[in-house]
Biopython code that builds the backbone (N, CA, C, O; Angstrom):
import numpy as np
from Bio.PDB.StructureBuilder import StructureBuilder

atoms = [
    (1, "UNK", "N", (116.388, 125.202, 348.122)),
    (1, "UNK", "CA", (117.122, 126.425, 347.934)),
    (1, "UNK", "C", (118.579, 126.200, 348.321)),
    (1, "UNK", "O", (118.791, 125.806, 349.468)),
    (2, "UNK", "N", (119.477, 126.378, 347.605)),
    (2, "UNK", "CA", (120.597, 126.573, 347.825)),
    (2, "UNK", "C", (121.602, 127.242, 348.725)),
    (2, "UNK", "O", (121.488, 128.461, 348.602)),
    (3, "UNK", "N", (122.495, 126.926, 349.539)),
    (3, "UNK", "CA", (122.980, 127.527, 350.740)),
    (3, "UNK", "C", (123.875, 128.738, 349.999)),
    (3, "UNK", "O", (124.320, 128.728, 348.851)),
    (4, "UNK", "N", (123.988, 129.693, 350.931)),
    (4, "UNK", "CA", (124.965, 130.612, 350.183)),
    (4, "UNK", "C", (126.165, 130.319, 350.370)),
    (4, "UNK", "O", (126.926, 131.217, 350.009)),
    (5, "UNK", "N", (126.692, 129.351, 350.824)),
    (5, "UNK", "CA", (127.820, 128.897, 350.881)),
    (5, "UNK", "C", (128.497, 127.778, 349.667)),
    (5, "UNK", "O", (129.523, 127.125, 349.857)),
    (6, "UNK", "N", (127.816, 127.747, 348.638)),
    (6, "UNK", "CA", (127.824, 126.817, 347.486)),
    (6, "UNK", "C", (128.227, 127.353, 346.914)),
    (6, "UNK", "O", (128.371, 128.468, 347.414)),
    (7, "UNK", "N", (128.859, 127.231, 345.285)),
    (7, "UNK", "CA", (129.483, 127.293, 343.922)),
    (7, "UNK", "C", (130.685, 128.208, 344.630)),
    (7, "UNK", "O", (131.323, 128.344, 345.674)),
    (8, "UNK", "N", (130.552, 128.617, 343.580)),
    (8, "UNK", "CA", (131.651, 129.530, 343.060)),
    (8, "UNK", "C", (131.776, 131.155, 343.889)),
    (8, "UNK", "O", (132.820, 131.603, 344.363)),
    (9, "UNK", "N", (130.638, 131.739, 343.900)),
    (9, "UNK", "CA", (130.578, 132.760, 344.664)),
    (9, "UNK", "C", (130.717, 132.321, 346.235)),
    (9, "UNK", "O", (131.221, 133.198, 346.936)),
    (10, "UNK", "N", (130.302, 130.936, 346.999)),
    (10, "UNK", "CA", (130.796, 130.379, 347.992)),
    (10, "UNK", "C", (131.998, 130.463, 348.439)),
    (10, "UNK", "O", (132.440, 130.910, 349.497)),
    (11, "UNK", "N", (132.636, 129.856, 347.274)),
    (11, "UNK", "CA", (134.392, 129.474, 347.308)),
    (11, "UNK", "C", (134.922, 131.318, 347.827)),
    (11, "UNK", "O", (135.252, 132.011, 348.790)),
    (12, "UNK", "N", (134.704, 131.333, 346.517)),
    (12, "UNK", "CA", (135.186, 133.689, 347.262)),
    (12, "UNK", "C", (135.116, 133.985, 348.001)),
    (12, "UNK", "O", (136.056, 134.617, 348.482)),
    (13, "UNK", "N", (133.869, 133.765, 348.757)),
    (13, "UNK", "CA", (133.113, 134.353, 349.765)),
    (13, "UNK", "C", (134.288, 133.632, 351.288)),
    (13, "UNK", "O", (134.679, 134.174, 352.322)),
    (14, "UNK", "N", (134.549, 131.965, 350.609)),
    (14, "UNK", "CA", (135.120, 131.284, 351.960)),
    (14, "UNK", "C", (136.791, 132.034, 351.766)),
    (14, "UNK", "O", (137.545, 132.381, 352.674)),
    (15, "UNK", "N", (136.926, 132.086, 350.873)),
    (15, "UNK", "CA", (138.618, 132.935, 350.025)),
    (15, "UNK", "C", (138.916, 134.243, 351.188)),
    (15, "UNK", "O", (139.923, 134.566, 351.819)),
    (16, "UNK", "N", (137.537, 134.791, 351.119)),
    (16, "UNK", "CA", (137.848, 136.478, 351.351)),
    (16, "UNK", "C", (137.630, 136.470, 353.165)),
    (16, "UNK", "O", (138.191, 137.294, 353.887)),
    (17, "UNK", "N", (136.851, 135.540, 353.605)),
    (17, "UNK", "CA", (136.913, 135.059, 355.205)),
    (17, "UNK", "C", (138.284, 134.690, 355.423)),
    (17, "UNK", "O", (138.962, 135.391, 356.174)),
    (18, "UNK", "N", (138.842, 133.557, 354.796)),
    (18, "UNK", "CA", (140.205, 133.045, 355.029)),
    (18, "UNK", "C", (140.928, 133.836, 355.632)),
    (18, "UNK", "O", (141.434, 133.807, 356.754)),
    (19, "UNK", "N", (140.966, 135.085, 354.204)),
    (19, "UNK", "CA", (142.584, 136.226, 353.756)),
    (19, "UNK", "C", (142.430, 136.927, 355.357)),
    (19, "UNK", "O", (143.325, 137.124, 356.178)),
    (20, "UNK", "N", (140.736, 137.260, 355.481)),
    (20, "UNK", "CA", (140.638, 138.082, 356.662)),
    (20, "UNK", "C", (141.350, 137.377, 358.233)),
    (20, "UNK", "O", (142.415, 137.712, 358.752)),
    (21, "UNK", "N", (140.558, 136.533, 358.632)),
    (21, "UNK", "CA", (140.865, 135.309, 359.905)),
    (21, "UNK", "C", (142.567, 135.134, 359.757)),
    (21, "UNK", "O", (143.265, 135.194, 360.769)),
    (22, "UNK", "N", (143.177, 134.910, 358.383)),
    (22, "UNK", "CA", (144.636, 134.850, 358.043)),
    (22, "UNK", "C", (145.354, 136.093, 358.610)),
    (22, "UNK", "O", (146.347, 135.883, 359.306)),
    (23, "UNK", "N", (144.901, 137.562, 358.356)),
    (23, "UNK", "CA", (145.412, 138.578, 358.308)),
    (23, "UNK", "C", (145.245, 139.174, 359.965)),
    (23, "UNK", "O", (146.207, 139.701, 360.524)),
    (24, "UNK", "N", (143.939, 139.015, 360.632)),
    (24, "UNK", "CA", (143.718, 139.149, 361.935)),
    (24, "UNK", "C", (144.902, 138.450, 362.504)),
    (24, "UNK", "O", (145.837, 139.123, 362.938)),
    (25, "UNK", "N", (144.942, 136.776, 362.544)),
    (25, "UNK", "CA", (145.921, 135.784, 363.084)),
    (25, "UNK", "C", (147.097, 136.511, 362.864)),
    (25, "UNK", "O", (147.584, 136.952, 363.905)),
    (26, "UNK", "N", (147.670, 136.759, 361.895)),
    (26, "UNK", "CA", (149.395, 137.676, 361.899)),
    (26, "UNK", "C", (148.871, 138.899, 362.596)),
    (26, "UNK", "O", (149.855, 139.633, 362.690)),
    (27, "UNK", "N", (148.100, 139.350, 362.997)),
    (27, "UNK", "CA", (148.370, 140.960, 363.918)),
    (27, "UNK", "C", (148.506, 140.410, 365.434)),
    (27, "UNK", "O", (149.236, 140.868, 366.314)),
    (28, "UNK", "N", (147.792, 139.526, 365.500)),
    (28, "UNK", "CA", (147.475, 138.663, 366.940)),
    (28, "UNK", "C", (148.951, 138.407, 367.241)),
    (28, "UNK", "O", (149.566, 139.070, 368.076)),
    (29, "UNK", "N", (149.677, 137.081, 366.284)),
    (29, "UNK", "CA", (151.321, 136.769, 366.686)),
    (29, "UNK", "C", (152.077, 138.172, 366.000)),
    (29, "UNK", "O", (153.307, 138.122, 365.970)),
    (30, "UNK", "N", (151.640, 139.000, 365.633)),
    (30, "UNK", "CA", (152.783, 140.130, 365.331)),
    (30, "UNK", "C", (153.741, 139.900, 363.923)),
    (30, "UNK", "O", (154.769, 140.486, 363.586)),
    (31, "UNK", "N", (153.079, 138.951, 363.334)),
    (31, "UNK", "CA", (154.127, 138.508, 362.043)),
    (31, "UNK", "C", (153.399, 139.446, 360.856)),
    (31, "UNK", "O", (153.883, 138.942, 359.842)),
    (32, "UNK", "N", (152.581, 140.439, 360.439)),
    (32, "UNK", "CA", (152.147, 140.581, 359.857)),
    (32, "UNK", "C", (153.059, 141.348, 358.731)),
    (32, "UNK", "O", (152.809, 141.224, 357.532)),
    (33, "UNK", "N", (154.089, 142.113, 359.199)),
    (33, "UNK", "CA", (155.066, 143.170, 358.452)),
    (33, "UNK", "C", (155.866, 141.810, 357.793)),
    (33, "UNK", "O", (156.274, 142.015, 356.650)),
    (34, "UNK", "N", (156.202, 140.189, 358.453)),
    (34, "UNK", "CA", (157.246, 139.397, 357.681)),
    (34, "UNK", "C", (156.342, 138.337, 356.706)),
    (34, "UNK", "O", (156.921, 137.527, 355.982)),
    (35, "UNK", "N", (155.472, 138.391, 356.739)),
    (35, "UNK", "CA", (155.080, 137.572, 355.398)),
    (35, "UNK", "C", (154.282, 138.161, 354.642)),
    (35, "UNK", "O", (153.706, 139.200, 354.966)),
    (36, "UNK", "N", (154.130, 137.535, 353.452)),
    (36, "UNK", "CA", (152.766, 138.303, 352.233)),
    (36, "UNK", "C", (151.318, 137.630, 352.902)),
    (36, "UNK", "O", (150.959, 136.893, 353.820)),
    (37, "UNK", "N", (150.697, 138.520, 351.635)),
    (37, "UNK", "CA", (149.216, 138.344, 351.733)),
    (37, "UNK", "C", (148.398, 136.972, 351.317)),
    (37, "UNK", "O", (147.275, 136.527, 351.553)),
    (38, "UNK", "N", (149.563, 136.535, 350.568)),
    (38, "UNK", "CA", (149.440, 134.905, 350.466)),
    (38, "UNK", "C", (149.120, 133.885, 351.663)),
    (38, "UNK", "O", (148.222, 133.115, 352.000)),
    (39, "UNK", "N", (150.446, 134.351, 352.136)),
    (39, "UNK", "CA", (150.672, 132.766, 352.943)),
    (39, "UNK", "C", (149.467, 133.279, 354.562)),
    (39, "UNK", "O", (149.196, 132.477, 355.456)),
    (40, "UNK", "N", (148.946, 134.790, 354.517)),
    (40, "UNK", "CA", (147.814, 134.919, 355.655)),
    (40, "UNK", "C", (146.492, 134.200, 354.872)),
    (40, "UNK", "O", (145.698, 133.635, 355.624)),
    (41, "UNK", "N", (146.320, 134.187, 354.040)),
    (41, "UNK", "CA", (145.023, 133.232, 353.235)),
    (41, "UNK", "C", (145.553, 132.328, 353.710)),
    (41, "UNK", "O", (145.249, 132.335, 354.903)),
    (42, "UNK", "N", (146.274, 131.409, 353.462)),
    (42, "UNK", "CA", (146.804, 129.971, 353.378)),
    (42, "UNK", "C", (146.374, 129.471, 355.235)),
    (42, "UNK", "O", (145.652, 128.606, 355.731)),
    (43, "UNK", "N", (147.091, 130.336, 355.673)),
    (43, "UNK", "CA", (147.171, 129.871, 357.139)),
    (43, "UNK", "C", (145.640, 130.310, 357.653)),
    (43, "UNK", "O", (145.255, 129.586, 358.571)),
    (44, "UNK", "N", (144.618, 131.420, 357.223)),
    (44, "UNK", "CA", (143.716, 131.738, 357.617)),
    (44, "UNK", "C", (142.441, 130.229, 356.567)),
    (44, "UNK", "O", (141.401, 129.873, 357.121)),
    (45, "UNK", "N", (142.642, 129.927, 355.860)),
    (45, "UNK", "CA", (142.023, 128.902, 355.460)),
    (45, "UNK", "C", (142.175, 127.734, 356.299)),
    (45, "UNK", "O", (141.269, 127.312, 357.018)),
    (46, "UNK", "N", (143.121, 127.304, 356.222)),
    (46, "UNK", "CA", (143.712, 126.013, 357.305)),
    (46, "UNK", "C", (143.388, 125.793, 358.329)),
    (46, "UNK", "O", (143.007, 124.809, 358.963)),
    (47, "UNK", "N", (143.631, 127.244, 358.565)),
    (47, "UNK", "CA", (143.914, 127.005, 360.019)),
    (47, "UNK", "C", (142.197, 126.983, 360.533)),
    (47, "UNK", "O", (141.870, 126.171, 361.398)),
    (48, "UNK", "N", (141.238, 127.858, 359.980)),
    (48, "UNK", "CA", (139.869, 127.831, 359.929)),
    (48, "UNK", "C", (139.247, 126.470, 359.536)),
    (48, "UNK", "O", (138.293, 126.056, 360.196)),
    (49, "UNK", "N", (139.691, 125.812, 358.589)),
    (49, "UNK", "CA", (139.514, 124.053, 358.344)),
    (49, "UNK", "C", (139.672, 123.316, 359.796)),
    (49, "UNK", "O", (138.936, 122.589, 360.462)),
    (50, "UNK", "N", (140.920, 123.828, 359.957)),
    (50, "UNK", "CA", (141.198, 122.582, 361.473)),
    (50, "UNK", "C", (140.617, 122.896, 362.369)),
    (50, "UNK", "O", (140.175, 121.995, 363.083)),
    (51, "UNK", "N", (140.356, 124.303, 362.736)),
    (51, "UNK", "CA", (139.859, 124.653, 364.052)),
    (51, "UNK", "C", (138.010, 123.913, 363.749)),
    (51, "UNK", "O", (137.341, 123.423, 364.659)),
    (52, "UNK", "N", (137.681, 123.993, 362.722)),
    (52, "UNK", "CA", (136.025, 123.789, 362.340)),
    (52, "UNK", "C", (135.989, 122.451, 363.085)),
    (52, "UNK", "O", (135.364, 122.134, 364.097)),
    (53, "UNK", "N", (136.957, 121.645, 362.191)),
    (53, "UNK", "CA", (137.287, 120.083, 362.366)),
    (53, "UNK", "C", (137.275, 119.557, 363.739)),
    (53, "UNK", "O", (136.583, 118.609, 364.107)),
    (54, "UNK", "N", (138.072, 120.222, 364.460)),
    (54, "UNK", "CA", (137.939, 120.318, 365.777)),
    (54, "UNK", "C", (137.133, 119.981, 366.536)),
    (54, "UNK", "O", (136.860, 118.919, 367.096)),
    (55, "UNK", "N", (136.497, 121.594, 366.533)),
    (55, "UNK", "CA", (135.047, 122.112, 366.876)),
    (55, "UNK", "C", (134.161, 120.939, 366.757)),
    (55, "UNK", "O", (133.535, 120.606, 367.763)),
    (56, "UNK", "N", (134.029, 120.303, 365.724)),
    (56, "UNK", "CA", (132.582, 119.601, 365.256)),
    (56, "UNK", "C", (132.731, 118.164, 365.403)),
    (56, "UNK", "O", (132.057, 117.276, 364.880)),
    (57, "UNK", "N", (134.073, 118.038, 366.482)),
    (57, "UNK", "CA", (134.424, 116.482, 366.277)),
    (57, "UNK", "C", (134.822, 115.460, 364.862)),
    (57, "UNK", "O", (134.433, 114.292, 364.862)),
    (58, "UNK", "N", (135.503, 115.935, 363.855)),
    (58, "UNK", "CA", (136.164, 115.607, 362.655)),
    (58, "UNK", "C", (134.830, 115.670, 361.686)),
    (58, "UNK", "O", (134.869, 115.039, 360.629)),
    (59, "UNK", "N", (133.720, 116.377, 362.011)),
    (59, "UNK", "CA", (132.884, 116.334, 360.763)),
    (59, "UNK", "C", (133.342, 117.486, 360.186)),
    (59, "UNK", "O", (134.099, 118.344, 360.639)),
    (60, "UNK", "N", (132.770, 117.395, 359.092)),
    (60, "UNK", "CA", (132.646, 118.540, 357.830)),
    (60, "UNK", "C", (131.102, 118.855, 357.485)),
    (60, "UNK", "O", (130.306, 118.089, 356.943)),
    (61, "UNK", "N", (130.906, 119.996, 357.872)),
    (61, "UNK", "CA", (129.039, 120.449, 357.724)),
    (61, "UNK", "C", (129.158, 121.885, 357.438)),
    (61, "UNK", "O", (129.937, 122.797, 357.716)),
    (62, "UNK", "N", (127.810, 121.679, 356.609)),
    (62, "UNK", "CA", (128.049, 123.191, 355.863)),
    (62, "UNK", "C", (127.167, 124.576, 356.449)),
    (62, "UNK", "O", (126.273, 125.090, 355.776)),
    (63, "UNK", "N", (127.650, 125.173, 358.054)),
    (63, "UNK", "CA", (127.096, 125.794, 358.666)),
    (63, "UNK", "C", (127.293, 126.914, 358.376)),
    (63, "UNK", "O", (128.298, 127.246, 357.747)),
    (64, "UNK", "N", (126.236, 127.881, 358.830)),
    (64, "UNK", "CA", (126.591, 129.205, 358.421)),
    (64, "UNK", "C", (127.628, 130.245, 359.489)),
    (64, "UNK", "O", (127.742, 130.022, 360.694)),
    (65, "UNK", "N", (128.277, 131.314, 358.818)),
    (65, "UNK", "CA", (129.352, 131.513, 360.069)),
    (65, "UNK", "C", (128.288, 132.349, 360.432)),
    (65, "UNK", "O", (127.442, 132.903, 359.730)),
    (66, "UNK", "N", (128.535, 132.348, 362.087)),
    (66, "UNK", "CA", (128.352, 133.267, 363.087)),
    (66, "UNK", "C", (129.873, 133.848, 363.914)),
    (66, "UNK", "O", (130.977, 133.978, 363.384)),
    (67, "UNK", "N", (129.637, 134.025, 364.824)),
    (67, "UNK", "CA", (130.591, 134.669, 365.853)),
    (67, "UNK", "C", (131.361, 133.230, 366.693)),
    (67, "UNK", "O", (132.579, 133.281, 366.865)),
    (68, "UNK", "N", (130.727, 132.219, 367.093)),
    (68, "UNK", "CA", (131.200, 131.334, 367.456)),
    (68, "UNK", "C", (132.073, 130.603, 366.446)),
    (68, "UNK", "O", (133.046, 130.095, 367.002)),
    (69, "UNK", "N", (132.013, 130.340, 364.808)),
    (69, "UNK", "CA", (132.627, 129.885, 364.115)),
    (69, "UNK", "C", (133.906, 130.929, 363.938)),
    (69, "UNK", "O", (135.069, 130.531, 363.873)),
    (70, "UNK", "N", (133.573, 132.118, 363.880)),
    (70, "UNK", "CA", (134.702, 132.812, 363.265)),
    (70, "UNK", "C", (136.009, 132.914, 364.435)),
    (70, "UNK", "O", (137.205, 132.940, 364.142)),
    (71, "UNK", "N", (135.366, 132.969, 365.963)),
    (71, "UNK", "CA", (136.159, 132.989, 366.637)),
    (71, "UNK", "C", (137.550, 131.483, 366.976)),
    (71, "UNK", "O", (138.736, 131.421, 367.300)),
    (72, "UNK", "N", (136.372, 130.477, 366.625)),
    (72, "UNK", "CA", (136.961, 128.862, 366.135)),
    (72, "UNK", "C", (138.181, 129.027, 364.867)),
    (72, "UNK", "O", (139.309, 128.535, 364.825)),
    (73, "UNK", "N", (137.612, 129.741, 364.070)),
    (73, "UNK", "CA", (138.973, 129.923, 362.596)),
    (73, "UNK", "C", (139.862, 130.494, 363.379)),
    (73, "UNK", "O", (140.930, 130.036, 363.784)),
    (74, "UNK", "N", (139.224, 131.825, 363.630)),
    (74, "UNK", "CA", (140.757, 132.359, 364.290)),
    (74, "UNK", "C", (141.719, 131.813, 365.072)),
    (74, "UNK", "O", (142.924, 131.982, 364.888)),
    (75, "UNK", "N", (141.212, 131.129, 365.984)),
    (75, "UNK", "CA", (141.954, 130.268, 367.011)),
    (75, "UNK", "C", (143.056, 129.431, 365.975)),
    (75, "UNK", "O", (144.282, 129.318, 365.996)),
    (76, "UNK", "N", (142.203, 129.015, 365.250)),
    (76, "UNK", "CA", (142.969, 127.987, 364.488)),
    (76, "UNK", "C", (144.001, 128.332, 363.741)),
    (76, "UNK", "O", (145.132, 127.880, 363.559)),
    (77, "UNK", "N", (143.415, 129.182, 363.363)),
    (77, "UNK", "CA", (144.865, 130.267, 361.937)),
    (77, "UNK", "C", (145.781, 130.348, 363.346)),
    (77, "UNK", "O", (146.821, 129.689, 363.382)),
    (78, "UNK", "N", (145.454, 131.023, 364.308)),
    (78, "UNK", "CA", (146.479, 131.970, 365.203)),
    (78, "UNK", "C", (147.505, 130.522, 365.783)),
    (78, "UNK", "O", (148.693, 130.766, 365.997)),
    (79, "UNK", "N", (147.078, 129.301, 365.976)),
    (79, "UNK", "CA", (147.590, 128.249, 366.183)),
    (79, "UNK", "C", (148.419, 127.568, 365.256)),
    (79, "UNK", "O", (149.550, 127.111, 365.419)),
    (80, "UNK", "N", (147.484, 127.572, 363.985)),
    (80, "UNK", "CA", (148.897, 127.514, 362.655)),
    (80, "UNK", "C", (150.006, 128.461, 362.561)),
    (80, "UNK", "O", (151.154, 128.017, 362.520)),
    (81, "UNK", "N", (149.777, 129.758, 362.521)),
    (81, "UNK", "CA", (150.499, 130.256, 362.524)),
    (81, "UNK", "C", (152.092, 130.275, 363.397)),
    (81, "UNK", "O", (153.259, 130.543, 363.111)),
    (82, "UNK", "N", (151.300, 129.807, 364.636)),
    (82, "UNK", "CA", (152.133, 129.689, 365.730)),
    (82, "UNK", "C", (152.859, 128.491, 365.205)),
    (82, "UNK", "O", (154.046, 128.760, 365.020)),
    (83, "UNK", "N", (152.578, 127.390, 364.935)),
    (83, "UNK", "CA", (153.409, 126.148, 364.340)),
    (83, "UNK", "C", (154.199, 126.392, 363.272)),
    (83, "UNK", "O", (155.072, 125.555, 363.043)),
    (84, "UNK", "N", (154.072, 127.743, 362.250)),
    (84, "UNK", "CA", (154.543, 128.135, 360.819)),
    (84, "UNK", "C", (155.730, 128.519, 360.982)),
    (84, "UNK", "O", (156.769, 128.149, 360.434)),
    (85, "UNK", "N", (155.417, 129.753, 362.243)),
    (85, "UNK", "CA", (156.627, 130.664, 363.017)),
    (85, "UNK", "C", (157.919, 129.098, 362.994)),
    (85, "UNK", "O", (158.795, 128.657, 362.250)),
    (86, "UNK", "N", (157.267, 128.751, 364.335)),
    (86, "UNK", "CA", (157.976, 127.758, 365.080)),
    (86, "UNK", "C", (158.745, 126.849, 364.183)),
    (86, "UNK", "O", (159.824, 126.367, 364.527)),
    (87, "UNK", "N", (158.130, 126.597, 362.922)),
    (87, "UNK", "CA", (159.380, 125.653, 361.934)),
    (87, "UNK", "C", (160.192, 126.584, 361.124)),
    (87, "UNK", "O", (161.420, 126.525, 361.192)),
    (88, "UNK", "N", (159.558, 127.491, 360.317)),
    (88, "UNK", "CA", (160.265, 128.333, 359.927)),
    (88, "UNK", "C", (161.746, 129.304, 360.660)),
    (88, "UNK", "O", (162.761, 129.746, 360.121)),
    (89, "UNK", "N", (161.389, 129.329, 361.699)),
    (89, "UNK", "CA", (162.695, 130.205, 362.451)),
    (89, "UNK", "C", (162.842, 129.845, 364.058)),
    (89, "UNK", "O", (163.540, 130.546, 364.790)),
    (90, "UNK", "N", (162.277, 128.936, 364.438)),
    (90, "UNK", "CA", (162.472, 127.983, 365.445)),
    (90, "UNK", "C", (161.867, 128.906, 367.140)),
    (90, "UNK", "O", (162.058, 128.613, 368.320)),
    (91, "UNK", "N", (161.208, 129.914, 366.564)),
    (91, "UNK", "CA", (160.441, 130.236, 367.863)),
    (91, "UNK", "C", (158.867, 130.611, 367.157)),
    (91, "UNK", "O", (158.625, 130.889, 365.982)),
    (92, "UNK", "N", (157.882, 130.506, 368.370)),
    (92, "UNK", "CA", (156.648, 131.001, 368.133)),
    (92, "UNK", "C", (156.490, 132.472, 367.779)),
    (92, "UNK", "O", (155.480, 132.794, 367.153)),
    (93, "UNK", "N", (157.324, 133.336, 368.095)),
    (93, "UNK", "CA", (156.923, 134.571, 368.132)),
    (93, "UNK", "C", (157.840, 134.893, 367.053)),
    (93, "UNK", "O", (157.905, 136.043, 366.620)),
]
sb = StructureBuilder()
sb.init_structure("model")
sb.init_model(0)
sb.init_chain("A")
sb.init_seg("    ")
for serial, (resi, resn, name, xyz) in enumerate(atoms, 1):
    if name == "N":
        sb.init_residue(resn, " ", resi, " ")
    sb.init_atom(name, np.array(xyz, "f"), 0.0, 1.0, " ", f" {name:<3s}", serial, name[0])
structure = sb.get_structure()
């Protein structure tokens, strides 16, 4: 049986976690009024990639989210973000 985390409805499903974990992370650093809804996907994907990466010691495994993973993305977005700030206009906040 197939994980629900596969094809195409997967990908969305990981899309629409991203935008969210992305959009939480800008309320957290307060950037949410200066960028689009874009670049909170972007950084909420990423940053959820690296924090996983992290987490799992550089593997890639296809677990299901719970509360411990989602809190891992967030960290991670909220940490990209913090690095995004920081090149873009030369402070974290």
């Amino acid at each position: 049986m197939a994980g629900e985390t596969e094809g195409p409805m997967g990908i969305i499903l990981w899309l629409i976690i991203g935008g969210v974990i992305g959009w939480l992370a800008s309320i957290i650093m307060r950037t949410d009024a200066q960028q689009g809804i874009f670049l909170n996907i972007v950084v909420g994907i990423v940053g959820a990639f690296i924090g996983g990466l992290i987490l799992s010691g550089g593997s890639i495994n296809n677990q299901p989210l719970n509360i411990t993973s989602f809190l891992v993305s967030l960290l991670g977005a909220v940490i990209l973000l913090a690095i995004v700030n920081l090149v873009r206009r030369g402070s974290v906040r």
